[in-house]
N, C-alpha and C positions, 0 to 999 in steps of 0.2 A: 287388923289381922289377928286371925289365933292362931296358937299354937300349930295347928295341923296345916293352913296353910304358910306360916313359917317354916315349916319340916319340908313341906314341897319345895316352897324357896331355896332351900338348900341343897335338894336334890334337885333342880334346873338348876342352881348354879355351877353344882358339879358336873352333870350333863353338857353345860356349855362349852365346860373348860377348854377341849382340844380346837374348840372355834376361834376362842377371847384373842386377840390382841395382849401381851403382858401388860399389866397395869390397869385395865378395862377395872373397875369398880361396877356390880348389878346393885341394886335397890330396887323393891318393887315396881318404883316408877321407870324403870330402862326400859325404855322403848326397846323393843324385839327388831327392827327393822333398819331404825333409824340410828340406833343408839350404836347397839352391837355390827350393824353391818350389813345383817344376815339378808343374803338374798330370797326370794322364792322358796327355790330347791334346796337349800340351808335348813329354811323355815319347814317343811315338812319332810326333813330327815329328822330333826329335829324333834319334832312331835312325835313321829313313830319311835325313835327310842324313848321318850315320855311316857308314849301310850304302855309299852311293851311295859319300863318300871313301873308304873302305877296297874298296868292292869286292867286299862280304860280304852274306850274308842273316845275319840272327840270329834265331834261332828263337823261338818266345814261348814256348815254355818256359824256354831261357834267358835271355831278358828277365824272366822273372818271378823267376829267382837272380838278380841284378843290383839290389842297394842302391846300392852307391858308386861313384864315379867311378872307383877303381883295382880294383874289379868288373867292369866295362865296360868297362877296356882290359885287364886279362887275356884277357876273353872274346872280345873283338875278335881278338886276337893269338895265339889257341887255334884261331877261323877262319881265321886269314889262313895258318895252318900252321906257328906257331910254337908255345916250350914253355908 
């Protein structure tokens, strides 16, 4: 990971927060689904307050690549015009 997708990690992690379970631990490998819970309709509230902080549309087909949390901040950061 670089820096810029570690800044993202941090900003999903905060994004998550009012979903988490107390205690839930993210690392980039958290599964989105399985890990955290998130159903569907979770998963694409979700993403659109993503989209709106970063600034970015993400496409659903890349949503549909997108397992884990350090999945979704590559992706993010592949949109916003980084490597």
């Amino acid at each position: 990971m670089n820096s810029d997708t570690d800044a993202i990690i941090e900003e999903i992690v905060r994004a998550l927060g009012p979903n988490l379970t107390p205690g839930v631990v993210i690392t980039p490998e958290t599964n989105i689904t399985r890990d955290l819970g998130l159903d569907s309709l979770a998963v694409m509230n979700f993403v659109m307050v993503l989209e709106d902080k970063f600034d970015v549309s993400i496409p659903l087909d890349k949503i549909a690549e997108v397992e884990t949390v350090g999945d979704l901040a590559r992706t993010i950061n592949e949109l916003r015009g980084g490597n």
